[in-house]
C-alpha positions as CSV (number, residue, x, y, z in Angstrom):
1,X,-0.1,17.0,-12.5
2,X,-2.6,18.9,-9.8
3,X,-3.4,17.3,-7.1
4,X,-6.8,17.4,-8.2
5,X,-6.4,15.3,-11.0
6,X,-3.9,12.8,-9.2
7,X,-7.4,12.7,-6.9
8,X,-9.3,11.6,-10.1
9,X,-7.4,9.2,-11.0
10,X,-7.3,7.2,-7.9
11,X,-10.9,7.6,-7.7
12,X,-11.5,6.1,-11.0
13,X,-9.0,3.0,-9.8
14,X,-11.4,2.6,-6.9
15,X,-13.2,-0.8,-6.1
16,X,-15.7,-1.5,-3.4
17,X,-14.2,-4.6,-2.6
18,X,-11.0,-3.3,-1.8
19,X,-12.3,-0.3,-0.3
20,X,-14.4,-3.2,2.5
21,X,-11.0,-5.0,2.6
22,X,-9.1,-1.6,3.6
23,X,-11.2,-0.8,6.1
24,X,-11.5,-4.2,8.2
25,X,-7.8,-3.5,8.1
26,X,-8.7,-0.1,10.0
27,X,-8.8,2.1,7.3
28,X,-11.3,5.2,7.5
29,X,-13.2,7.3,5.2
30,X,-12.3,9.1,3.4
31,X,-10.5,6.3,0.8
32,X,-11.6,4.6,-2.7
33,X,-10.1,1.5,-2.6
34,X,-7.3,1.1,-4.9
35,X,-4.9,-1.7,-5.5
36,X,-1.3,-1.3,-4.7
37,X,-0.5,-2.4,-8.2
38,X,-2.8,0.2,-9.9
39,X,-1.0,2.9,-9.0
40,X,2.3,1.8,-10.8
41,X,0.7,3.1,-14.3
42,X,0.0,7.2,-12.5
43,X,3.6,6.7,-10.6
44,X,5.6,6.5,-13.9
45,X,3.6,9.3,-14.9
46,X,4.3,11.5,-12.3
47,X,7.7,10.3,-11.0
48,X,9.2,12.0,-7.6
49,X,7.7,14.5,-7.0
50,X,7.7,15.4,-3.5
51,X,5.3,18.7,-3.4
52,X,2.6,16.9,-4.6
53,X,3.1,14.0,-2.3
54,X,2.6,16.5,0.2
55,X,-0.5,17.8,-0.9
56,X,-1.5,14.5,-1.3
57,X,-0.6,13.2,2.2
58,X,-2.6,15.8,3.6
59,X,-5.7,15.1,2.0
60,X,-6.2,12.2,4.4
61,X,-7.9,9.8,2.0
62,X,-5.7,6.4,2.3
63,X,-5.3,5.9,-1.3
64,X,-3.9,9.4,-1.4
65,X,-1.8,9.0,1.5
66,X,-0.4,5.4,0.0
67,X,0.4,6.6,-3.7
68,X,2.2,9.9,-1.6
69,X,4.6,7.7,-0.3
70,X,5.0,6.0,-3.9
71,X,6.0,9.6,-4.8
72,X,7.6,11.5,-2.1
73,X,11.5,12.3,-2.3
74,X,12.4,10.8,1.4
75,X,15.8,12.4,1.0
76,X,14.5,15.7,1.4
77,X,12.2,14.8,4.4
78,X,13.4,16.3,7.3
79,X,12.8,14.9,11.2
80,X,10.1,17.3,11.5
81,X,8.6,16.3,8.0
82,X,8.3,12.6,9.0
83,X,6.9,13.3,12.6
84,X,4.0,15.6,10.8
85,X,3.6,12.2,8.3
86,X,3.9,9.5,11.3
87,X,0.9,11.8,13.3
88,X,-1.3,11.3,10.8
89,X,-0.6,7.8,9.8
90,X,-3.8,6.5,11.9
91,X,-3.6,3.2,11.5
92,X,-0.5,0.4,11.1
93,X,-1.0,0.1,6.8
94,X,0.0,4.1,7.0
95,X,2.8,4.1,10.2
96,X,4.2,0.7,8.6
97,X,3.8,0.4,4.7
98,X,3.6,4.0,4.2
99,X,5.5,6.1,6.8
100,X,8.5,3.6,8.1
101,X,8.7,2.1,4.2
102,X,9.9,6.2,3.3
103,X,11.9,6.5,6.2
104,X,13.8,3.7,5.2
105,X,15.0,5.5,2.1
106,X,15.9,8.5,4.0
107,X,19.7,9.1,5.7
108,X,18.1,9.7,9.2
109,X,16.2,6.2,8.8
110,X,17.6,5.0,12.1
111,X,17.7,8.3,14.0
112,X,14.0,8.8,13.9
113,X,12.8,5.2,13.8
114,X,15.3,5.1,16.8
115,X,13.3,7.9,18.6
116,X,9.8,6.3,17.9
117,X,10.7,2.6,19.3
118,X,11.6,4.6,22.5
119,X,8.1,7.0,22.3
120,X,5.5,4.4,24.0
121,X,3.5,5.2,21.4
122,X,1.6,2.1,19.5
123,X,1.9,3.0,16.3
124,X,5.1,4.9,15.9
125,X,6.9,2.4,18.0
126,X,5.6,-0.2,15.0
127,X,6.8,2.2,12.4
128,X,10.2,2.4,14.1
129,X,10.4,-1.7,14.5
130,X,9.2,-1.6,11.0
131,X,11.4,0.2,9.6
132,X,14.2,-1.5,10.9
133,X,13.3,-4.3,8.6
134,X,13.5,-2.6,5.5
135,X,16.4,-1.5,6.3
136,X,17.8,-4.5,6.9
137,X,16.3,-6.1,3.6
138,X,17.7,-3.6,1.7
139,X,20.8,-2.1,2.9
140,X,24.4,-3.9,3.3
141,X,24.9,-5.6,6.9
142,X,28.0,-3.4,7.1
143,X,25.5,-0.2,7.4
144,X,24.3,-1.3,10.6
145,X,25.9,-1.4,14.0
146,X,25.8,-5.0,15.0
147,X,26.2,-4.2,18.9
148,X,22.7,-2.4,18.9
149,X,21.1,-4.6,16.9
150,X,22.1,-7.4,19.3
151,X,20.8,-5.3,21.9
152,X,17.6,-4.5,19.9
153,X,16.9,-8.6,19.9
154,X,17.4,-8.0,23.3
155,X,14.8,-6.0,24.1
156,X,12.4,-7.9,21.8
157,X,12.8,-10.9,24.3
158,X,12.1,-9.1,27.2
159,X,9.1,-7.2,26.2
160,X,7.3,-8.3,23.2
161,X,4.5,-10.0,24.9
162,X,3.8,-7.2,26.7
163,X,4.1,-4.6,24.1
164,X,1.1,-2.6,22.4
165,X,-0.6,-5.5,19.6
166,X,0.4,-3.6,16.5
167,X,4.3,-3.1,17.7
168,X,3.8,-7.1,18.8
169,X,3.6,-7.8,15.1
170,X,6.5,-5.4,13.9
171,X,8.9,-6.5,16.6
172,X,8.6,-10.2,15.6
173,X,9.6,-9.2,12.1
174,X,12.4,-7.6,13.1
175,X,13.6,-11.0,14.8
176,X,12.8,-12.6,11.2
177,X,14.2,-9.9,9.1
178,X,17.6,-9.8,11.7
179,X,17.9,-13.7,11.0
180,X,17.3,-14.0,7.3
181,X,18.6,-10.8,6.1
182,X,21.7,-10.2,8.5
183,X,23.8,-12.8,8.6
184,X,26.3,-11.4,11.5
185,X,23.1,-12.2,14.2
186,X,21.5,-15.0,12.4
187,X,21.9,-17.1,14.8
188,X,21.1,-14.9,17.9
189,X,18.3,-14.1,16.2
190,X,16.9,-17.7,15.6
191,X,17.7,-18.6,19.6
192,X,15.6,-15.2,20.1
193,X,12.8,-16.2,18.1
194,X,12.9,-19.9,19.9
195,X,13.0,-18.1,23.4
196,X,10.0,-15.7,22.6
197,X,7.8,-18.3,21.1
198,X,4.4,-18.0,19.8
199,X,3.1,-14.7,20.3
200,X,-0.6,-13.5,20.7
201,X,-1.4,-10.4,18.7
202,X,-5.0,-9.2,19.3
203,X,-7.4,-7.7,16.4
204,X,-10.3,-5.5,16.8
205,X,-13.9,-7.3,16.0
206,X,-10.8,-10.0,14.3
207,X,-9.8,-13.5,15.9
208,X,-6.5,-13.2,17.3
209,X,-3.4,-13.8,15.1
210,X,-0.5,-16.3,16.4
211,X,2.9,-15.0,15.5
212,X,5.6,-17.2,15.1
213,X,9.1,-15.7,14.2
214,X,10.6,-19.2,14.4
215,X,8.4,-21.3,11.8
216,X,8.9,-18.3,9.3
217,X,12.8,-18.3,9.6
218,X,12.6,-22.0,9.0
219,X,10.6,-21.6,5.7
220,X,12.7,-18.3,4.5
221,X,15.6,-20.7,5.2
222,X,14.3,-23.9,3.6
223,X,14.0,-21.5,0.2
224,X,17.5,-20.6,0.5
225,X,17.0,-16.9,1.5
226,X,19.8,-16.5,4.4
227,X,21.2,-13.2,3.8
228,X,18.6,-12.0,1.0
229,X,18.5,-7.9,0.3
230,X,15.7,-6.3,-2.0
231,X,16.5,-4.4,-4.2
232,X,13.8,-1.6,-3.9
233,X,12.1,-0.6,-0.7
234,X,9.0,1.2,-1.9
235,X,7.0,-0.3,-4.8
């Protein structure tokens, strides 16, 4: 399928509603407003197919950009590839649900998200945080070194209220995902998410959000999910 028509398509799934929603998110034109689940039906059409995601990506349009990630073949992504993707991912729905998601699939996941927590930069440091989580809810505990990720908590304590807002909301769910979905630092993580508190994450022309790491532990924990893995990242 041409890009063209994949283009079509998505347009024709478009709905003003969503398309307002998406962009008090921070979404900008160009997009049509499609819903996650709408694409499923064009995705088993197309499968992988990770020149087209390309093309796709670079058209800038969100829905474009979103179903591109549904598509691409992460395994052949290359540092370089994902640093193009991540500097054009423009707001935190791109860096975090469509950039880190993808990275998570790819053998250099930790490499590069390793390289964008240390950047300074808002959005890729979320992205990196970010994709740390689906990692972790996806991927055996013995994949992971648990050293690091102790030290990773670590620096969440220290800095998170005074991190950029967007890597704010990522960093808290890495102290979640650490204490439901790996069970060697469960407990560090819960006396992390108790020391860190509530945290303030400011929104643009938005009332603030309150994050709590701690009261979403207790719930996950309440349902019985300690040590819970999905089984697909990506949709």
């Amino acid at each position: 399928m041409k890009v063209e028509t994949v283009m079509q398509e998505l347009e024709a799934l478009g709905k003003e509603r969503l398309k307002k929603m998406y962009m008090s998110n921070g979404a900008q034109e160009p997009l049509f407003g499609v819903a996650t689940g709408e694409m499923k039906p064009l995705f088993r059409q197309i499968k992988i197919n990770h020149s087209l995601a390309e093309e796709l990506y670079a058209t800038g349009n969100y829905d474009a950009m979103y179903f591109a990630g549904m598509i691409a073949d992460p395994k052949a992504m290359t540092h370089a590839d994902f640093e193009r993707w991540i500097e054009k991912a423009y707001f935190y729905m791109l860096s975090d649900f469509v950039v880190a998601v993808t990275l998570a699939e790819a053998d250099i996941a930790q490499e590069v998200a390793d390289q964008w927590i240390a950047s300074g930069d808002e959005l890729k440091m979320s992205a990196g945080w970010s994709c740390y989580c689906w990692l972790l809810g996806s991927r055996p505990d013995s994949e992971f070194d648990e050293g690091k990720l102790a030290g990773m908590l670590e620096t969440v304590k220290n800095s998170i209220h005074d991190a950029p807002e967007r890597t704010k909301s990522a960093m808290n769910n890495f102290v979640y995902t650490v204490a439901v979905s790996y069970v060697p630092l469960h407990k560090q993580a819960v006396e992390t998410a108790q020391a860190i508190g509530p945290v303030e994450m400011k929104r643009d022309k938005k009332k603030s959000a309150i994050l709590n790491a701690s009261e979403n532990i207790q719930k996950s924990l309440d349902r019985g999910q300690l040590g819970f893995k999905r089984k697909y990242v990506r949709c």
